[in-house]
Each structure stands twice: as C-alpha cells, then as structure tokens.
N, C-alpha and C positions, 0 to 999 in steps of 0.2 A: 745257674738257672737264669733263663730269661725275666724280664719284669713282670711281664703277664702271668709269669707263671705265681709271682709273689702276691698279683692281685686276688684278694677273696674272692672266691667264686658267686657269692651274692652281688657281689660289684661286677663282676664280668657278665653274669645274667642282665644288670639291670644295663651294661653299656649294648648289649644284644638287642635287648628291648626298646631302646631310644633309638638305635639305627633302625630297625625295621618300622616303628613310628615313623621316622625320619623320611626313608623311602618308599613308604606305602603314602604318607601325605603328598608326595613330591610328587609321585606318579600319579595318583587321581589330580594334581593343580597342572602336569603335562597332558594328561587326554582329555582336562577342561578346554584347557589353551586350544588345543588342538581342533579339537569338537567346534567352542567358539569361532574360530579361527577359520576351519572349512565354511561353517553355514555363511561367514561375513564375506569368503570368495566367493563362494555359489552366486552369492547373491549381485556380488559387483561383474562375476562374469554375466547373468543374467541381463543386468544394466547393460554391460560393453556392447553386447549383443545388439539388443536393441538402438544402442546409439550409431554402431555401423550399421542396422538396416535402414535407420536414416539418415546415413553418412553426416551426423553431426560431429566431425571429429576434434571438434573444441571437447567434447565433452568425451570423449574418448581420450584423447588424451589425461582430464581432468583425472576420470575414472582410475586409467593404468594408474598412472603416479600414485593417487589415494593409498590404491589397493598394495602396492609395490610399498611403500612408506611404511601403512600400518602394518606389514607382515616383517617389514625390517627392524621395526621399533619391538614387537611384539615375542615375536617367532622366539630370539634370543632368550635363554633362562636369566641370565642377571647381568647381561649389558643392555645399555642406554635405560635407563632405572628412571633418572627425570624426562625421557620422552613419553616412556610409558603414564604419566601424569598427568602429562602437558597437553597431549596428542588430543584426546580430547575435545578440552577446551578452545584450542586452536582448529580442529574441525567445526566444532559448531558456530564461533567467530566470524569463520569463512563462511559457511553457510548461512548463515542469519545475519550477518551485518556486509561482511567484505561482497559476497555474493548481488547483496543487494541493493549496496552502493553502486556498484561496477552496471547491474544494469540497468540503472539510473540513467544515468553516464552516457550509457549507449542509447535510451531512449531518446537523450535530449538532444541527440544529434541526430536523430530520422523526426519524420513525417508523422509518426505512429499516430490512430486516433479514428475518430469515424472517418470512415471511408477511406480508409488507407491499413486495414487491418493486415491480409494476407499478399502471399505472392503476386508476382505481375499474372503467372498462369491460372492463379486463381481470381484477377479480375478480370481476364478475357475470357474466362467460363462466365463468372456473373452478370460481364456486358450481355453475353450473349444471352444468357439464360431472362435476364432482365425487359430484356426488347423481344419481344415475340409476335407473333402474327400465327394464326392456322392456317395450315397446305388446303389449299382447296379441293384436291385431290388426296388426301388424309384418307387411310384407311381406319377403318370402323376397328380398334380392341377392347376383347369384352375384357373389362378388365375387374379391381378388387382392391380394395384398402386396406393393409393390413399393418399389423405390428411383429416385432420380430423376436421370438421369444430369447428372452435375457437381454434384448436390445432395448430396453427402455418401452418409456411412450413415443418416438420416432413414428411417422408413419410409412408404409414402403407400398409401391403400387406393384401391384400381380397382373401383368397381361399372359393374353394369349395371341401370339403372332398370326395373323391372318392370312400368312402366306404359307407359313411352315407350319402352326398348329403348336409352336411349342412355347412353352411356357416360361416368363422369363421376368423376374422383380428387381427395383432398386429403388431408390430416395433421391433427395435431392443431389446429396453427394455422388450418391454412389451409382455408376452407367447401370443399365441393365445387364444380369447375369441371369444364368440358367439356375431355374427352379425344377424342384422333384417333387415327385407326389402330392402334383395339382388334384384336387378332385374338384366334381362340378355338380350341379345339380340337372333334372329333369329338362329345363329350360336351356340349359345350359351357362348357369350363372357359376362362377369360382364362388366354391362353398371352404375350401383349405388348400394349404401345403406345406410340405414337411418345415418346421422349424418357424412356421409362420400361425398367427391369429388373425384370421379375418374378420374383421370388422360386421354387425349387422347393423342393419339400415337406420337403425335408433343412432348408433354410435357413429355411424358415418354426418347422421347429420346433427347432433351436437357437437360436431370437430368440423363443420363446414368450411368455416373461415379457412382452415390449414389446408383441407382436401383441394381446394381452390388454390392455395400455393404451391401443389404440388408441382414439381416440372421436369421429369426424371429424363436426364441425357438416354441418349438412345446407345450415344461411346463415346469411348473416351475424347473428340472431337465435338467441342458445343455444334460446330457447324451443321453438323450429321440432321440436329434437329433434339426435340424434348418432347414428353408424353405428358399430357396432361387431362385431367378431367374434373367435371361439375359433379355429375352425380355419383363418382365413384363404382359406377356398373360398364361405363364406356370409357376409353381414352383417347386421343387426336392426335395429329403427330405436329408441332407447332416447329417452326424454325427462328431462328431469328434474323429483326430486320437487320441488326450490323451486321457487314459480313466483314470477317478480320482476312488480313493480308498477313500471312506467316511471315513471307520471306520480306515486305515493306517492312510489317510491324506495325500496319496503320488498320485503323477501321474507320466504312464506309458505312453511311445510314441510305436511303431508300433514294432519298435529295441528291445523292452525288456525293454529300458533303463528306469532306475524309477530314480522320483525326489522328495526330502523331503523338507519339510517347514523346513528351514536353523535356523527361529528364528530372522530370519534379515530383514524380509516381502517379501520373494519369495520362490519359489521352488528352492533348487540346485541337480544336478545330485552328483554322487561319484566323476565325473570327475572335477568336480567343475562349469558345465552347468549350465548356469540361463535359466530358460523360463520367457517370459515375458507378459503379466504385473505382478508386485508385488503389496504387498499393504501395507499399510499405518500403521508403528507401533511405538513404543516408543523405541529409542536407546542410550536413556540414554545423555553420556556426547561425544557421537564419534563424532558426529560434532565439539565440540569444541577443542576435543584433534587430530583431523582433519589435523588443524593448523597447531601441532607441531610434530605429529608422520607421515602422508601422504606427501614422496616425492614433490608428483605433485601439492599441495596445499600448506604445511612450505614456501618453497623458494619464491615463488610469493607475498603470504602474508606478509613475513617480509618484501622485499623489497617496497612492496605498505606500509607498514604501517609506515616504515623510511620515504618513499619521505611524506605522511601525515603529519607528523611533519615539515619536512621542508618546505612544502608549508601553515599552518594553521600560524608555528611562522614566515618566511620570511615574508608572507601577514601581519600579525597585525603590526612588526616591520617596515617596508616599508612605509609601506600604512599610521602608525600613525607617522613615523616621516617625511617624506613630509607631511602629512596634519595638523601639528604642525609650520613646519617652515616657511609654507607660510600663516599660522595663524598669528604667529609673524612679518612677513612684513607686509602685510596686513592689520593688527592692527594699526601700528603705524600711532598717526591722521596727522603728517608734510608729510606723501604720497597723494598724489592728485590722485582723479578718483577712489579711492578705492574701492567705491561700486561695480565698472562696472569690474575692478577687480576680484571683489568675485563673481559676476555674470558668468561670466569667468570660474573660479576657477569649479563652481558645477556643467557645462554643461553636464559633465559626468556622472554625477547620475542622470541628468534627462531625460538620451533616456533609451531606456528598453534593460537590461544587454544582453535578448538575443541575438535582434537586433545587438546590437554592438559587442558580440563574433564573430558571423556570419561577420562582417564586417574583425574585425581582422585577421579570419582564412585566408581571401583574401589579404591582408594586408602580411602576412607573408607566401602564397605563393612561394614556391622556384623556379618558372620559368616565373614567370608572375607578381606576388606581388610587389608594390609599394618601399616596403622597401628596398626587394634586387634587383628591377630594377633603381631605382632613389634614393634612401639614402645610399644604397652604390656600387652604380656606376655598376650592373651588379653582382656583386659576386653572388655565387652560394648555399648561405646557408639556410642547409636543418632545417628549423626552425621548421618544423610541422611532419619533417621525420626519423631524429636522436632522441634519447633521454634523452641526454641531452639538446641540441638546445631546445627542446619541453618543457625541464622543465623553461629555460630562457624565452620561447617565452609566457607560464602561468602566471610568475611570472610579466613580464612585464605587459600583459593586467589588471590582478589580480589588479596589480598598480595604473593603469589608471582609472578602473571603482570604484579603491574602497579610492583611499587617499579624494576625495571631501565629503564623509562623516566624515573623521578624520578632515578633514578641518571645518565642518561646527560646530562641536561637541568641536573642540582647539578652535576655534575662540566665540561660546558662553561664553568656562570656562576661558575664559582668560577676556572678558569685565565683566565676575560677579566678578572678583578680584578689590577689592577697590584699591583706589588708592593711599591712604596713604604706601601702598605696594612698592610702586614704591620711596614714599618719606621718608622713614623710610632707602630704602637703600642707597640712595643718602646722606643723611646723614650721614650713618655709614663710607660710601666712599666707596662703595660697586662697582664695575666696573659692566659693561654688563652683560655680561657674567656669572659672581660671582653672582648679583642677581637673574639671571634668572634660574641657576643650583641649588643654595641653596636653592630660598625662593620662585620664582613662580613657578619654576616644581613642587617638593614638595606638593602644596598648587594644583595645576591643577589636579594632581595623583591624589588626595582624589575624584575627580567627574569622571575622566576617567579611574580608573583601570576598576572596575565594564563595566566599555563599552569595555575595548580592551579584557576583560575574554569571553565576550559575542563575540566579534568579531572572536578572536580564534574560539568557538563552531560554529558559521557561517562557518567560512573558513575551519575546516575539516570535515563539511558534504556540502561541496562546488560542488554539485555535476553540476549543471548546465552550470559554468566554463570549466569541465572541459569533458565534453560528448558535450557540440556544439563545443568546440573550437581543440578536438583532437581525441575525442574518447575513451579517455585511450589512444592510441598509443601514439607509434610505439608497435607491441604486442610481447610478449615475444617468446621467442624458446623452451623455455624447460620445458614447462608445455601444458597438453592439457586443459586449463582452457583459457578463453578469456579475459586474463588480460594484460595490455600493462603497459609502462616505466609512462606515466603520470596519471595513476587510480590511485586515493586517496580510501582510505577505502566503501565509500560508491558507488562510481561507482563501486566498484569490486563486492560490495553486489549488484547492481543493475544487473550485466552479469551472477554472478552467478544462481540468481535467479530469472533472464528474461531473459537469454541473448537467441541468435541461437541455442547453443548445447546443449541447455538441461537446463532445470528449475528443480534449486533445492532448492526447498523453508525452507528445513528444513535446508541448511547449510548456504544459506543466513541469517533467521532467527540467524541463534549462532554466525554469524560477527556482525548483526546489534546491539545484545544483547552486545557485547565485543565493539563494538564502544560505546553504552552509558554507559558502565561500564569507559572506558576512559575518554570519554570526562567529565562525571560525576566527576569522580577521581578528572581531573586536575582541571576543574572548583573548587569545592570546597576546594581543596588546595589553589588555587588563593582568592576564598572570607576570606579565613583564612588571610591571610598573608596582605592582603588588609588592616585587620582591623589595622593595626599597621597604617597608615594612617590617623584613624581618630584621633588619638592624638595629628596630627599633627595643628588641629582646637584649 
C-alpha cells in the first residue's frame, strides 16, 4: 500500500482543503496583478501616445523604460521579490527629487524668465501680433465674443467673412477655423454657435479690457494679418508693422530698421535694439559667471553670500550653546521644579515660527514696538530699518525660536551619558569644569555634531526667517536687483526668480545650483571631520 493510502482520510480531506485555499487565493492575487497591471499600461500607453504627438522623445523614452521595468519586476510570481519593494520608492525619488534636480540644472543653463518663455516661433508670432497697425482697406466683420463651452473663461471671436459669408472663430492662440451652426439675429448680429456661448452686451463690456486684447491670427502665418475689435460686434483686419524675413531670419520695423537673431534668444538691431519678446535658449555658463563678471549682480551676491555665513554659523553657534547650558542647569537633579523648567525652556518651539516672526517684527518696531518703547525707555532704534540693527534684530529672534531645540537635543545627549562618567572624574580629581570640557563635551559631540551640520544646512536656506521678519531689507542702492542688507542666499534666489521686476528663472536656477554645491561642500567636509569622534567611543 502506498503512503497516502495510510493517510486518514480526515487528513487527506483537510490537505484537499488547504490546496484549493491555496489556489483559489493565488489565482484571485494573479487576476489582481494582472487587472492592476493592464490599467498601469493603458495608462503609460495613453502617456507614450501623447508624448510622440509632440515628439518629446526624452520623455518617450523615460516612459518605455518605466513601463518595461515595472512589468519586468512585477509581471514575475516570486522573482525579484526586493524589486517589487524597492520599485516604488525609487519611482517616486525620481520623480520628486531626481526629476527636479535635473531640471534645475537645465534651467540654470538657458535664458528662461520673462521674456524668454517660449519657442523662437512663438516669439515671431508675438513680435508680430504685438506690433500692429489696421489695413486701411480692412473689410468690415460682423463679428461676436464668445466662450467656448468646456473651454474655460477664454474668450474666442466669431466672424463672419465678408467675402464668403462663412463663419469662422479662434483666440489668441488659436488661427481662425470653421464654425457650424452660426445663428444670427433680425439685424443681423451673431446671436450662437454650436459649442460656443456668446457673450451679451453686459458681459462684453465688463471683460472690456480683454475684448481689446483680442488679436486673432487670420493663419497659421502672423504675417497674413490678426482680427481684432472694440466693440465686440465688428472686427478689422490689423497687420503687423514687423515684417519677419523667413528665409534672413531677420525682422524689419516701418524705419527700415532690421533685427537679427543675436544667438542669445532675441532679435537685436545694429544699434543694439531688443524687440521683445525673446525665447527660450541654452547659454551655457553666463548665469553662473553672472556672479563674478555683471556689475549689478558680483556686488550684491558676494555681500548676501558673506552675511549667509554669518547668520547659518552665528545661528548654530548661539542657538547650541545657550541650548547646551541651560541643558546643564537643568540637568542637575539637586534643582527642584525642573520639569516645569524644561517645559518653560521649549515654549518657543512650540508656537509656529511664522506666527511668532510676525510677532517679533511688532516687537522690534521703531516707533511703536515694545522694545524700544518700554525696554529701553523710548530710544529710537531703527532695528528693522538700518542694516545692521536688522542683521542683530535676525540674529536675535533666530536665537529665541531656535536654541529650545539645541536644548532638547543637549539635554537627551547628556542623560544617555552613564554615570560612571561623572565618577571616574571625581576620582581622578577632575574639577567642573575639567570634566565637563575634557570628557562630557567630547563624549556629547559624538551624537550632536551630525545635528549642528544639519542645523547649519537649515539656517542657510533659512528663508522663512528672514522674508516675514524683514524682507531681505533695508534694499540695497547700487544694484537694480531687489536684494537688501538681510537676504541670505536663498531669498535673493527667491526675488530673483519671483520677485516684482522681473522673473528670471534661469539665473535664479545657477544660485540655487551654487547654494547646493556649498551647502553640499561644507556639509561633507563636516561628516569628514566628524568621524574623528567616533574614536572617541
């Protein structure tokens, strides 16, 4: 007799029973896979798709790989088991950091910024669209303001061609195309058409301002000419004064005067004329050597980049030795109430840093403010308006909101030191003092350098400090950039490249890149040097 034959028949029911569990689980976690698995192609072929209709095949490729990768990691029932884990994390990695590093990167070596947004063929539509004159010979279309239903608030103009009769809409982008089921009124005014909301005369002229920028190409060629109208009932046909030279590459104004593609993403005259808008190109390293070779940019730069230093090491310095020494009182168990103390001690880190900049600014005040109304008696100092006063009045706050983390962080590393520490020195005859400089700093350093390296990197991309609580000001004179006495590195990239006068994202970009190339630097110099600490274990 075979084995199975010896096995009890309750025991061979129940191994029947555990295989069909077995395979009936396995098979619905396969047509999950699977199910999952399709909708995540659909979706990346839906992607591919669209990134060849607009032949981006960076991102065509990106896609293939993805999708190719997670069906290789996935697809498989129980190999590669750690990709299945991993994959993940290292998508989103990519996607949220690597991704946005990388076009950082590529910013800081174009132009990018106002007037340098799009292609070159979209700023020889705009040249043109931008310079206009009406045909004097313009024919009369009755035309209509409309929106385009599911197209937003957009507005789109509806003529009626005067030569042909038919009916034809588009926007700024977009040339004129044929329209269907125009209807018209008694008068013969555009009352609809299909897929469109016509505007009445209330709503044409509370959107006035925009109806007036209307300028709708006629085709795909700006030169053809643009539609434009006042009242939204007639249109003109306007042309523009440049007229561009395809095959030169140049454009002429009314003057004679011609302008060449400089090679730097705009048009310049001989005279050294820009027309504007430019577009969008690759220039290499000039942002970066920006810096050191551009008047209007060296001086303010270096100066922001000195006071950076002085406010990222003043803050760590400060901040971790108050929140070390009141570690040290605090510590000691012959102090009574200490708890309520420490409680005390961390109030500060626990209102929200905004809040309490915003408080401070009122605070420091120079006509009104607490400090120099009632702490010193009335004086007059310009703490938010000089800067200097401005850089003390940082340093201060910086102080205040940041030493109760050094405190809470000393007063951990200090009760994980054993205590034989204390009686090894005592023995030697080791004074206060002598022990606590030779054998508990020492011994402390090993768990808080790594925190005050990280602290530094905090405090010189400190940028929230120091845009509620001054602005960057007092702003400087001698530059027309909007950088003042207290901008640290990253607010000055934040003005550059948001600021009022003008967004320039590719110069901001090659600060942002030269701050992590710093901050970078000195951090791992500091984990270097660090390590000679742990020998100290």
């Amino acid at each position: 007799m075979t084995k199975e034959e010896f096995t009890p028949p309750a025991q061979r029911e129940e191994r029947v029973h555990r295989a069909q569990v077995r395979f009936s689980g396995g098979a619905w976690s396969w047509v999950i896979k699977i199910v999952l698995l399709g909708g995540f192609d659909a979706l990346m072929v839906l992607g591919l798709l669209a990134a060849v209709a607009k032949a981006s095949w960076v991102i065509v490729a990106v896609i293939a790989i993805g999708t190719l990768a997670v069906n290789l990691i996935y697809l498989p029932p129980n190999r590669e088991l750690p990709g299945k884990y991993l994959a993940p994390g290292v998508a989103f990695m990519l996607i949220f950091s690597v991704s946005v590093m990388l076009y950082t990167v590529y910013v800081g070596f174009t132009n990018y910024g106002d007037g340098h947004n799009g292609s070159k063929a979209d700023a020889v539509l705009a040249i043109q669209q931008n310079n206009q004159a009406r045909m004097p010979d313009s024919a009369t279309y009755k035309a209509a303001v409309a929106t385009k239903n599911g197209g937003g608030d957009d507005l789109w103009l509806i003529v009626v061609d005067p030569k042909t009769g038919q009916a034809r809409a588009g926007n700024n982008e977009t040339p004129l195309q044929d329209a269907s089921g125009v209807t018209t009124s008694s008068l013969g005014a555009i009352t609809g058409a299909d897929g469109y909301t016509v505007l009445d005369f209330a709503a044409v002229s509370a959107r006035s301002s925009e109806v007036s920028k209307l300028a709708v190409p006629l085709s795909d060629k700006g030169a053809d000419g643009f539609l434009h109208t006042t009242t939204g009932s007639q249109a003109y046909v306007y042309r523009s004064t440049m007229t561009y030279d395809e095959k030169a590459d140049t454009f002429t104004d009314t003057a004679g005067t011609v302008y060449r593609d400089s090679g730097q993403g705009s048009f310049v005259s001989s005279e050294g004329k820009t027309i504007q808008p430019g577009w969008k190109v690759n220039v290499g390293f000039s942002n970066f050597t920006a810096a050191i070779t551009n008047s209007q940019v060296r001086g303010p730069f270096l100066k922001v980049l000195v006071w950076t230093f002085v406010f990222a090491i003043g803050s760590v310095v400060s901040c971790f030795a108050l929140g070390l020494i009141l570690a040290l009182i605090f510590n000691d168990s012959r102090l009574r109430g200490r708890r309520w103390f420490r409680l005390v001690m961390i109030l500060p880190y626990a209102f929200p840093a905004t809040m309490m900049t915003m408080v401070w600014s009122g605070l420091f005040n120079q006509d009104f403010g607490f400090i120099n109304q009632v702490l010193l008696g009335g004086l007059q100092v310009p703490w938010l308006n000089d800067g200097t006063w401005a850089k003390v009045a940082i340093l201060v706050v910086n102080l205040w909101l940041g030493f109760p983390y050094q405190f809470l962080v000393a007063t951990g590393a200090l009760q994980s030191l054993p205590d034989d520490v204390n009686e090894a020195a005592e023995v030697d005859g080791a004074s206060g003092w002598s022990a606590f400089w030779y054998i508990k700093f020492p011994l402390l350093m090993v768990s808080l350098a790594p925190l005050l390296i990280s602290t530094f990197a905090f405090n010189f991309n400190n940028f929230n400090l120091i845009y509620m609580l001054t602005r960057g000001g007092p702003r400087f004179t001698d530059t027309s950039l909007d950088v003042g006495s207290t901008d640290i590195l990253i607010s000055m990239v934040y003005k550059v490249a948001f600021g009022d006068q003008g967004r320039q994202y590719g110069l901001g970009s090659a600060f942002a890149i030269l701050i992590f190339i710093i901050v970078g630097v000195i951090s791992w110099i500091g984990f270097r040097q660090t390590r000679a600490l742990e020998d100290i274990n």
